[in-house]
C-alpha positions as CSV (number, residue, x, y, z in Angstrom):
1,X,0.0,0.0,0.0
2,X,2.7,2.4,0.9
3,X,4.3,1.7,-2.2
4,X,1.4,2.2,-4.1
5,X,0.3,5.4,-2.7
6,X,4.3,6.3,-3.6
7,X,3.7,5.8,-7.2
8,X,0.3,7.6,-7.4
9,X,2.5,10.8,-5.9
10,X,4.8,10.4,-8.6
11,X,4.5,13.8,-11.0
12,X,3.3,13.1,-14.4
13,X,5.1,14.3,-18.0
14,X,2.3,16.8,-17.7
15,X,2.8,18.0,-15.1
16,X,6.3,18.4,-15.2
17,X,6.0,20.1,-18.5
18,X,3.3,22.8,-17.1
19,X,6.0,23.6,-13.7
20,X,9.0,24.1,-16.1
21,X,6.9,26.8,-18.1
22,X,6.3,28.1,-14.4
23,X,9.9,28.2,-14.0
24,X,10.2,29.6,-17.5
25,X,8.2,32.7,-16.0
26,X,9.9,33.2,-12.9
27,X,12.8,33.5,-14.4
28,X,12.0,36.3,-17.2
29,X,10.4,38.0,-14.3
30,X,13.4,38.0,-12.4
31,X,14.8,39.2,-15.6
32,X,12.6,42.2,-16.4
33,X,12.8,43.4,-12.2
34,X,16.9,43.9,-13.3
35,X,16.8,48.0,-13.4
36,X,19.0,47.8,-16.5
37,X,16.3,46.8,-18.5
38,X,14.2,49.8,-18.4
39,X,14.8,53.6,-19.1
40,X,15.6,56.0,-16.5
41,X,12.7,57.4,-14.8
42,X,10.9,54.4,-15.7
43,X,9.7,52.6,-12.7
44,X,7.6,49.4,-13.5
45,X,5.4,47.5,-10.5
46,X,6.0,43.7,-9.4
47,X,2.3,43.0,-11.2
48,X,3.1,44.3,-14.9
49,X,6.2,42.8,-15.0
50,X,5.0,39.8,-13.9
51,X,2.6,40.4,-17.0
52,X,5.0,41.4,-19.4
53,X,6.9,37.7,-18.6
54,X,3.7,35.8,-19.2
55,X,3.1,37.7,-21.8
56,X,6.3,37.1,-23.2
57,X,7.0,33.7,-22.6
58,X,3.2,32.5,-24.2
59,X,4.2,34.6,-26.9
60,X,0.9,36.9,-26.6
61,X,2.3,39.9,-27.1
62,X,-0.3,41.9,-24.8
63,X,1.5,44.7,-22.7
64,X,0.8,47.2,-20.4
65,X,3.1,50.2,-21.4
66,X,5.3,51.2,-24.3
67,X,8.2,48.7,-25.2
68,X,10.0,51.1,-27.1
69,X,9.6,54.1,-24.5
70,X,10.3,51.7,-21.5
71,X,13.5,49.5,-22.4
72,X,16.6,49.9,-23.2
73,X,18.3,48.1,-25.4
74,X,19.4,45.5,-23.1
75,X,15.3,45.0,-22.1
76,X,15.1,44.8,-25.6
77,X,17.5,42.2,-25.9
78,X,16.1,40.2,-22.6
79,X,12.5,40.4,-24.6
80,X,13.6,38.9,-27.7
81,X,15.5,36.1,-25.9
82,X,12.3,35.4,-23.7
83,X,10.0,35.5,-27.3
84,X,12.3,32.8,-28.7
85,X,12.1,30.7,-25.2
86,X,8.6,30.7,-25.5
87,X,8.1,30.2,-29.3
88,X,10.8,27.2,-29.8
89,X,8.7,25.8,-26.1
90,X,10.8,25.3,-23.0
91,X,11.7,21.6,-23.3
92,X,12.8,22.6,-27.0
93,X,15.1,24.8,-26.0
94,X,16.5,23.2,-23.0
95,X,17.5,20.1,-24.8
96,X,18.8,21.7,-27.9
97,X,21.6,23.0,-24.8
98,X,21.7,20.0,-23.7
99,X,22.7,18.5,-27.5
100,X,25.1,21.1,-28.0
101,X,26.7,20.3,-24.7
102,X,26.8,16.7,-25.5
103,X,24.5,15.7,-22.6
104,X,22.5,12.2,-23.6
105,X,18.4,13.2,-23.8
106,X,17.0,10.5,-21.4
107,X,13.4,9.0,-22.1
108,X,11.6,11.4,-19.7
109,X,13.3,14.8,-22.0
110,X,11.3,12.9,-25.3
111,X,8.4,12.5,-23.1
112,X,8.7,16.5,-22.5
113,X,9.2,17.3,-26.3
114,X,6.7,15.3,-27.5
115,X,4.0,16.7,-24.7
116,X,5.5,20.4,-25.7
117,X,5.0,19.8,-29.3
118,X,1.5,17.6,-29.5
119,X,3.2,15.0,-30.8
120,X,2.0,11.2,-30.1
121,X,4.7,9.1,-30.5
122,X,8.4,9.3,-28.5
123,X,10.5,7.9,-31.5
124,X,12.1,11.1,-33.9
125,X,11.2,14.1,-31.2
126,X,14.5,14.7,-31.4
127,X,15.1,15.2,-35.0
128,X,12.0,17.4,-35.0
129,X,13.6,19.3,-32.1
130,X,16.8,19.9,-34.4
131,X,14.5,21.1,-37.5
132,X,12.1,23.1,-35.3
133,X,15.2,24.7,-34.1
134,X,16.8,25.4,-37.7
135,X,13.5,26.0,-39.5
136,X,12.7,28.7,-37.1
137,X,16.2,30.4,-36.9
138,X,16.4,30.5,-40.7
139,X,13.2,31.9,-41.0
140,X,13.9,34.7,-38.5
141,X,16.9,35.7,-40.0
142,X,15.7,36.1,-44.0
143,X,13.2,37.9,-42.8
144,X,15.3,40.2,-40.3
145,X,17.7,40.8,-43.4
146,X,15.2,41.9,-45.7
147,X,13.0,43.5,-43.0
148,X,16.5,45.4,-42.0
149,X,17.3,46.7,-45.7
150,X,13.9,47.7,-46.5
151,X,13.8,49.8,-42.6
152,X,16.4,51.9,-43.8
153,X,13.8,54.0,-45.8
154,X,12.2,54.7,-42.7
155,X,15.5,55.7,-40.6
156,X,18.4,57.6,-40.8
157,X,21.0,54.6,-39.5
158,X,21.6,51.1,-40.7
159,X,22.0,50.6,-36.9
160,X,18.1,51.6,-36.3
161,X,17.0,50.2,-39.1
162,X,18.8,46.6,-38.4
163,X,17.0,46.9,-34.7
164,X,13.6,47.2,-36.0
165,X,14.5,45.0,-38.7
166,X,15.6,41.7,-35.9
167,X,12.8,43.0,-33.7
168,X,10.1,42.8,-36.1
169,X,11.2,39.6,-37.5
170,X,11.8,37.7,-34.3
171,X,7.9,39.3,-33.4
172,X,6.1,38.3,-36.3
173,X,7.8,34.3,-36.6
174,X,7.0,34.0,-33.2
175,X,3.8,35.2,-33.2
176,X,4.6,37.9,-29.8
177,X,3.0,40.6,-31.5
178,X,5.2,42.8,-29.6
179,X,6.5,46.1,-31.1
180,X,9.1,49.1,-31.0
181,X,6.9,51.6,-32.4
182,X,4.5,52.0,-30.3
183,X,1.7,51.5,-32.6
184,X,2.5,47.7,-33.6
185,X,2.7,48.2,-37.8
186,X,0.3,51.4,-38.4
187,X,3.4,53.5,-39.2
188,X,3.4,51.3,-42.2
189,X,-0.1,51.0,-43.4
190,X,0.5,51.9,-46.9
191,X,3.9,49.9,-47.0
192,X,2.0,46.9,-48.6
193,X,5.5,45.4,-48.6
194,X,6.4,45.4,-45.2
195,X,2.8,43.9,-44.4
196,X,3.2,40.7,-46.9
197,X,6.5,39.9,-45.3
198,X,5.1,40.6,-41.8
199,X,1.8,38.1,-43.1
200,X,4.4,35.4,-44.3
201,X,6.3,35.3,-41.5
202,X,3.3,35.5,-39.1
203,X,1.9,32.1,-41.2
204,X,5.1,30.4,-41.2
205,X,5.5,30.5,-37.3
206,X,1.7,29.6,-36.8
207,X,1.0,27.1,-39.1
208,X,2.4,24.2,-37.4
209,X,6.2,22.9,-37.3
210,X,5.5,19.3,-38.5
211,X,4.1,21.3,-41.8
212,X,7.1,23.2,-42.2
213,X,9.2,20.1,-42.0
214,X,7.0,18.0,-44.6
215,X,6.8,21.2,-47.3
216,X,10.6,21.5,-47.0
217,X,11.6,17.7,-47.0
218,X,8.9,18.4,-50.2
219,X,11.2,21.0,-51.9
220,X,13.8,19.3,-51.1
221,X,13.2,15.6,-52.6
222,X,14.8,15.0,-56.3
223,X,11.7,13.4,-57.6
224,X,9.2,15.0,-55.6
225,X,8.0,11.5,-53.8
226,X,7.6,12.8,-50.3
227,X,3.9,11.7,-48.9
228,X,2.0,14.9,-47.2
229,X,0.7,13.4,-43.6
230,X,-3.2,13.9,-43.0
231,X,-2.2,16.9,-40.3
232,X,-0.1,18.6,-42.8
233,X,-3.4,18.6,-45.3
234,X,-6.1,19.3,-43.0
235,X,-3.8,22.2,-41.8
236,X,-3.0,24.0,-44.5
237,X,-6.7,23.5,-45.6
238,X,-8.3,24.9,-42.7
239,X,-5.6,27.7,-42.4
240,X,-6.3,28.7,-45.5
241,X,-9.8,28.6,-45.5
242,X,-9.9,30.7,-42.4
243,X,-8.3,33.2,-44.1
244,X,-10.1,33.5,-46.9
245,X,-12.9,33.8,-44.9
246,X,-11.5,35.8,-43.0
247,X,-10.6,38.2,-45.4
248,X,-13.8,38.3,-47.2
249,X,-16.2,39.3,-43.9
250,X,-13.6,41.8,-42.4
251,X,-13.6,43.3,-45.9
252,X,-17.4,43.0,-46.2
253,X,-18.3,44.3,-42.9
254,X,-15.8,47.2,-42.7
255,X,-16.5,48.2,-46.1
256,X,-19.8,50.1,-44.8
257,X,-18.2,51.2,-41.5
258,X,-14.4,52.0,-41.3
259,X,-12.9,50.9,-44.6
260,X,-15.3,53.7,-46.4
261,X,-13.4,55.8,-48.8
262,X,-10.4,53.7,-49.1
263,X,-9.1,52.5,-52.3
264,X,-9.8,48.7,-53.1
265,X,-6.4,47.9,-52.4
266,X,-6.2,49.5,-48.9
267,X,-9.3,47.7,-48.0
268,X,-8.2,44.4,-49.4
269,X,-4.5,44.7,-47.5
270,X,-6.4,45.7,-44.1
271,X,-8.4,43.1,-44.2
272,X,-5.7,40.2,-45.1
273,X,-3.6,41.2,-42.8
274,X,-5.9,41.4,-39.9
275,X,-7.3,38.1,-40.6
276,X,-3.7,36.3,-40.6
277,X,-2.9,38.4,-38.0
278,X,-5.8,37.7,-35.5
279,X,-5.0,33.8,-35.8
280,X,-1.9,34.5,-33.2
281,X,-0.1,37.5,-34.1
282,X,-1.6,40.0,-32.6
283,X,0.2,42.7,-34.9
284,X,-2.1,45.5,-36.3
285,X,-1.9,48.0,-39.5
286,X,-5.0,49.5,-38.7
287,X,-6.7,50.4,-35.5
288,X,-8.7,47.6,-34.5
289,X,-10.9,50.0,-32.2
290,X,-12.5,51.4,-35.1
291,X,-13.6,48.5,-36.4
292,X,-17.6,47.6,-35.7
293,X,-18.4,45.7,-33.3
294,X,-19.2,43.3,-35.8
295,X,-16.1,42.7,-36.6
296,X,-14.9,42.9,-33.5
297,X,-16.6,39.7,-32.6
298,X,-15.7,37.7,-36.0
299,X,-11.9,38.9,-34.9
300,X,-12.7,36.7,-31.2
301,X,-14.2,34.0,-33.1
302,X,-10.9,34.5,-35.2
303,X,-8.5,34.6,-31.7
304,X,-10.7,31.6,-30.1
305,X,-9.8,29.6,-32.6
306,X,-6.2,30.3,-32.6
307,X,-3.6,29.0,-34.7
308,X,-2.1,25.1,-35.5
309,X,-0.5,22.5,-33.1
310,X,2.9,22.1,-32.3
311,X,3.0,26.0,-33.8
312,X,3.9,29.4,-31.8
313,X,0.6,30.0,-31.2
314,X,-2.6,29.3,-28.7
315,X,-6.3,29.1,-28.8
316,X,-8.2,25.7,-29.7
317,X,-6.2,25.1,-32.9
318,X,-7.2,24.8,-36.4
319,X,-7.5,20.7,-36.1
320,X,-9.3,21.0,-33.1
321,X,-12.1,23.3,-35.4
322,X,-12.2,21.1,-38.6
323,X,-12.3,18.0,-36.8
324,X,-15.3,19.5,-34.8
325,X,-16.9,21.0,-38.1
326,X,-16.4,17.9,-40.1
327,X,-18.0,15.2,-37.4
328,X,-20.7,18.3,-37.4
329,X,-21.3,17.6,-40.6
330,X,-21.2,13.7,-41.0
331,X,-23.4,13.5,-38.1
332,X,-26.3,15.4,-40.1
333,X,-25.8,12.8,-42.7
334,X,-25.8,9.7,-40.4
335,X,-22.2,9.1,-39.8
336,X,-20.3,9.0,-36.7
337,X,-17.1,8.5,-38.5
338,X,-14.6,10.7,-40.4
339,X,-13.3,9.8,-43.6
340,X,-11.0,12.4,-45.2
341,X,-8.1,12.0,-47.7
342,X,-8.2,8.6,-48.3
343,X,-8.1,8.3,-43.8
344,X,-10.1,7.9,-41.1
345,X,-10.1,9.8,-37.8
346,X,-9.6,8.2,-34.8
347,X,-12.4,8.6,-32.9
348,X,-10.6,9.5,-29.7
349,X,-9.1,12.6,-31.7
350,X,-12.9,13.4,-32.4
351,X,-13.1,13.6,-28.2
352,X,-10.4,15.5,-27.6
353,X,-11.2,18.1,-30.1
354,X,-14.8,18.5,-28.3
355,X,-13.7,17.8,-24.8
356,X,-11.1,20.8,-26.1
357,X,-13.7,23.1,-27.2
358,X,-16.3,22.9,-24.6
359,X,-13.7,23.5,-22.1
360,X,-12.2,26.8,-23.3
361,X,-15.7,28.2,-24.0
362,X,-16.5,27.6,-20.7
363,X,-13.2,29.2,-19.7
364,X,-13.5,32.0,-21.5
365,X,-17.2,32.5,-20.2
366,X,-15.8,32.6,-16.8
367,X,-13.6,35.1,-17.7
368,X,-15.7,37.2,-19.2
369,X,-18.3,37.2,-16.1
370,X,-14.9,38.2,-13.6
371,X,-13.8,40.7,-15.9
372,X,-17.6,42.3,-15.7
373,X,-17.1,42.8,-12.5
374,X,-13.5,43.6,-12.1
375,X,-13.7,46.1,-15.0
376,X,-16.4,47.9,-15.3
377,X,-15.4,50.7,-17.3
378,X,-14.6,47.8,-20.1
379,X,-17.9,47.5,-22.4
380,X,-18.4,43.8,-23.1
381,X,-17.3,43.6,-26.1
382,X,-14.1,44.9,-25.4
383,X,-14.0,42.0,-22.4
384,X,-14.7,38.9,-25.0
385,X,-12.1,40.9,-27.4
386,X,-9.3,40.7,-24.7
387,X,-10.2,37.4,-23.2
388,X,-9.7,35.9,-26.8
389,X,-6.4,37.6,-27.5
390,X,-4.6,36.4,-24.3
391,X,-6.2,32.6,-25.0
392,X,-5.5,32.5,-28.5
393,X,-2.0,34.2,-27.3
394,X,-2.5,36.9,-30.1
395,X,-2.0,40.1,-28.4
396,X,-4.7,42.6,-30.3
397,X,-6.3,44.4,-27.8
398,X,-9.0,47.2,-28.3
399,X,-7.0,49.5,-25.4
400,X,-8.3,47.8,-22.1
401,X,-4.8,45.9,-21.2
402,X,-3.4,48.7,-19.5
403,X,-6.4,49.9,-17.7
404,X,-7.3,46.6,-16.2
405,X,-7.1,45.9,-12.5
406,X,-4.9,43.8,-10.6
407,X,-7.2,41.3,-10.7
408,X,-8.4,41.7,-14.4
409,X,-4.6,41.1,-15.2
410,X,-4.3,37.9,-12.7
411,X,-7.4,36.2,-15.2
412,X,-5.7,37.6,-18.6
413,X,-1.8,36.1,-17.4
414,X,-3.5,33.1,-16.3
415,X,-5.6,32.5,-19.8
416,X,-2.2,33.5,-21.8
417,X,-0.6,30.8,-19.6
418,X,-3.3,28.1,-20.6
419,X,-3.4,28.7,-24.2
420,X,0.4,28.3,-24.6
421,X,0.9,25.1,-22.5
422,X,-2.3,24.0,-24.6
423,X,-6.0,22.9,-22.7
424,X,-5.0,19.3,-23.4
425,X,-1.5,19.7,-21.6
426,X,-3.2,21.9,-18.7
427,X,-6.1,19.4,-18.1
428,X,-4.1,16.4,-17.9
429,X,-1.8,18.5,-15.3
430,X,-5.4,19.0,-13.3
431,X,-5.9,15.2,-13.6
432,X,-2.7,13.8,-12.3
433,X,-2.1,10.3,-13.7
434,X,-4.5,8.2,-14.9
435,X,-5.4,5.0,-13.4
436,X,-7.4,2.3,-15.4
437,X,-10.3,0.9,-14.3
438,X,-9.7,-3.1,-13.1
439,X,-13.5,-3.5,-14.3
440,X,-16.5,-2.5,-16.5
441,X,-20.0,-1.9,-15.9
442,X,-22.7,-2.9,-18.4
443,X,-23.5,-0.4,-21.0
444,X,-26.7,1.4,-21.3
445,X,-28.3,4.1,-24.1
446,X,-29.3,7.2,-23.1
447,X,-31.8,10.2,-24.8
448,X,-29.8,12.8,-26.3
449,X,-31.5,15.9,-27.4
């Protein structure tokens, strides 16, 4: 019995995995408390940047004050290292150290990876740790290099313009939404170039690593023979028909409201970008605030939904919606199964994307009925609008985030925190480990509906 009772204390991958992101953000809050890091006559309290960390390390991108007129270059610095900690995920990062050092990864490190990264199976987690690693790099640093000689246009030295240029790369890839200009990307709202780099870069760091792998080993084959997995297709599919969408009803809707008087182009660019960008980036060309509330809602649907597994980004992730959608749909017509590209879905997938959904809507409902009470200044729509961003780790915000209480910014760092480690991850953490039955009872139908 003792024994027993030993083993049932014993902490679960899970759990592990959740109290190393914990460590994660103790440490980049110890980090930002350094005085170095901000300005002179800048004085920042315990609670924002506490915020800023969680913010930071679940790659949200929502902040309280002015990046650009609170660090210094160092806090700069210290940001962009605690973006790429939180984007490559903590067990990532730790054992890419720990190959570079030499150090042998043990079963329990896979276990880690493969928890951090949605993954279902222990074998290769460490090749995928190596590409993640390379992948995302690579991708930071074209995009920092054209980013940087495009800048200078806007500044008088390379120097400045090779800042913003790493900054704004390092933000978009990783989905932190964070900015130096103190109004994320509106400077450049007619700079349609700086905006499709910013939307490809946003898309390559939220549409899932395993996808990235798969299109390059694509690219990269002689006779083109490499076999696309079923994640890989209902990905890109559902990414990209959520942006379409996307694009057409932010387009549609703000044509008669805030988008009046623009030229086609202008309207079409606003609209693209915003629905990319709402999926997890949380960078903005155009001030969301003056969008309808309309829109404002299709943008939470937008943030809810979040961007792909084993990605930068939070929310209930694009699998998680088409699975949901699609078993919609075949259960209208009489079937309980899924049957897509030439596959069939495991029906414990089918429960996890539900079990998935229901619990972050009732989440986010208890969120919203808190943050009714703790700020009441906040209309509702700017509540939902918020509660989204920091679940969906995007960081658009309709200017509440610095305004809300203590409390109000205890329920935002604590949804940020959730929608990085992922619902799946955080409920298994709740649940401890899981003991099977010795038995079964007999099984009985019940009326539904």
């Amino acid at each position: 019995m003792a024994f027993k009772k030993k083993q049932n204390r014993v902490i679960t991958p899970f759990q592990l995995l959740v109290s190393y992101y914990f460590i994660a953000i103790s440490i980049s809050f110890l980090l930002l408390r350094i005085p170095a890091v901000y300005l002179d006559g800048k004085e920042v309290s315990i609670v924002d940047s506490l915020f800023t960390a969680v913010s930071a390390v679940s790659v949200t991108g929502l902040t309280v004050f002015n990046i650009s007129a609170t660090f210094t270059p160092f806090g700069i610095v210290v940001l962009l290292v605690i973006l790429q900690l939180g984007a490559i995920g903590i067990m990532s990062l730790g054992t890419f150290l720990w190959l570079i050092t030499g150090k042998r990864i043990g079963m329990r490190e896979r276990q880690l990876i493969m928890i951090d990264h949605n993954q279902y199976h222990v074998s290769g987690v460490v090749q995928l740790l190596k590409e993640i690693v390379k992948l995302l790099f690579i991708i930071e640093a074209i995009g920092a290099f054209i980013l940087s000689i495009h800048f200078h246009q806007y500044f008088d030295t390379w120097g400045e313009s090779v800042k913003h240029g790493i900054f704004a790369s390092i933000s978009a890839t990783t989905n932190g939404g964070f900015d130096l200009t103190g109004e994320s990307l509106k400077p450049y709202h007619n700079d349609y170039f700086v905006q499709f780099i910013t939307m490809i870069l946003i898309v390559l760091g939220a549409i899932g690593f395993p996808v990235l792998i798969e299109i390059k080993n694509f690219l990269l084959s002689k006779n083109r023979t490499v076999r696309f997995s079923l994640f890989t297709k209902i990905t890109v599919v559902t990414y990209g028909i959520l942006f379409v969408v996307g694009t057409i009803v932010i387009g549609f809707i703000e044509s008669f409201q805030s988008f009046r008087g623009m030229p086609w182009h202008e309207k079409l660019f606003t609209a693209m970008f915003h629905s990319i960008s709402s999926r997890s980036g949380g960078l903005t060309t155009f001030d969301v605030s003056q969008f309808s509330e309309a829109t404002d809602i299709f943008l939470s649907f937008l943030m809810f939904i979040g961007s792909s597994p084993s990605s930068v980004g939070g929310g209930i992730r694009t699998t998680t919606f088409a699975l949901a959608i699609l078993f919609l749909f075949n259960f209208a017509n009489g079937r309980t199964e899924i049957q897509l590209f030439g596959r069939e879905i495991y029906v414990i997938d089918i429960f996890r994307s539900y079990v998935v959904i229901i619990l972050a809507f009732f989440m986010v409902m208890i969120a919203t009925m808190i943050l009714l009470v703790t700020e009441p200044s906040a209309t509702t729509t700017q509540i939902i609008f918020e509660i989204t961003s920091a679940f969906g780790t995007c960081g658009m915000s309709l200017g509440i985030t610095e305004n809300l209480s203590t409390e109000g910014k205890f329920v935002i760092m604590v949804l940020m925190f959730i929608g990085r480690v992922g619902l799946i991850s955080f409920l298994y953490t709740l649940g401890g480990k899981a003991d099977k039955l010795p038995y079964r009872y007999p099984k009985e139908r019940v009326i539904i509906g």
